[in-house]
N, C-alpha and C positions, 0 to 999 in steps of 0.2 A: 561454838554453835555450828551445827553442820549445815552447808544451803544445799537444799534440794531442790532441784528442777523440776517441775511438774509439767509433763504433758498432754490435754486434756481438752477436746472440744466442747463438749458437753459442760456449759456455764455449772448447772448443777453438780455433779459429780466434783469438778476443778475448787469448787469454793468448797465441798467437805476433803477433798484430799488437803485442800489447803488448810483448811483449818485442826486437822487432824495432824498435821507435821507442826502447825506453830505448837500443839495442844504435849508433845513427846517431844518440844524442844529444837524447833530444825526454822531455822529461815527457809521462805519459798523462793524460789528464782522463778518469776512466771505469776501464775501459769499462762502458757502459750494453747491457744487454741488454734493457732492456721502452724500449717509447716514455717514459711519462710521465717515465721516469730521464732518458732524450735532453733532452728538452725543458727538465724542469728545466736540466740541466749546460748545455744551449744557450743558454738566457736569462741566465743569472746569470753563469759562469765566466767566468775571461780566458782566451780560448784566441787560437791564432793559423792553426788550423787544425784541420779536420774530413774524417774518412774516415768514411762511413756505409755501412751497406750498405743496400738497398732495401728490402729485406722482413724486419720484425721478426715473432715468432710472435702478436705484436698488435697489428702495423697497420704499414701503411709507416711511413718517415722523411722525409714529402717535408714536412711540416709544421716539421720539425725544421732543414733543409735551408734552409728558408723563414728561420723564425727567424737563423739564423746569416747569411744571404744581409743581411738588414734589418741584420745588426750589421758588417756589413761583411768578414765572414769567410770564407775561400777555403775551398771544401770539395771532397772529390772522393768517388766511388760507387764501393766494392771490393763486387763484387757477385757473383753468378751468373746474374744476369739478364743476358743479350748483350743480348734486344732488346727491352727491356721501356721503352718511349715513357716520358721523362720531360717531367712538366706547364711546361709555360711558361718562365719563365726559369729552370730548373735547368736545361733539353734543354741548356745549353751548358756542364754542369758536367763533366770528367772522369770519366770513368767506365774503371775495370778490371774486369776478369774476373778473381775467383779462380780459385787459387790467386795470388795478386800474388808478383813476386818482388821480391829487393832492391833491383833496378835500378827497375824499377817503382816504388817507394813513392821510392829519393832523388829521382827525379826528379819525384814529385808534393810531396814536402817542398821542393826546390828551388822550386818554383813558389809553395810556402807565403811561404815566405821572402823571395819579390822582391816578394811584393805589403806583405809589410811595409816595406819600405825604404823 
């Protein structure tokens, strides 16, 4: 079972991402709603995968992004930012626009998944 990280201020939102990864088979790591939660779970956990959103109510997550990127972990941006420029080597990390659908997230899980193999 793949754990995915969820990052996600918005109570709402965090409990249908979550329940939509238990729903396609994935334990949740999280979710974190404040940065320093992010970071903790980003350093320390085993995850195999991370969905972040861009803008927490205290501070981006591109630090966080960062960290998991150094651990060798596939991450993707479910955001509401269409065009909000990411720094450096995230510009090339996946990014959706919420509302994401099912289809949307297996196929960013699919992607989780080959990079483990």
């Amino acid at each position: 079972m793949m754990r995915i990280l969820v990052v996600e201020d918005e109570f709402v939102l965090a409990m249908d991402l979550e329940q939509e990864r238990a729903d396609l088979g994935c334990q949740v790591v999280g979710p974190a709603g404040r940065r320093d939660h992010a970071l903790s779970l980003a350093g320390t956990e085993p995850i195999d995968g991370a969905l972040l959103d861009i803008n927490l109510n205290n501070g981006d997550t591109f630090e966080t992004a960062g960290v998991l990127q150094a651990r060798g972990i596939p991450i993707a941006f479910v955001t509401g930012y269409r065009d909000r420029a990411l720094p450096g080597p995230l510009a090339e990390a996946p990014r959706r626009i919420k509302p994401v659908t099912t289809r949307e997230l297996r196929d960013i899980l699919a992607r989780f998944a080959a990079t483990r193999s």
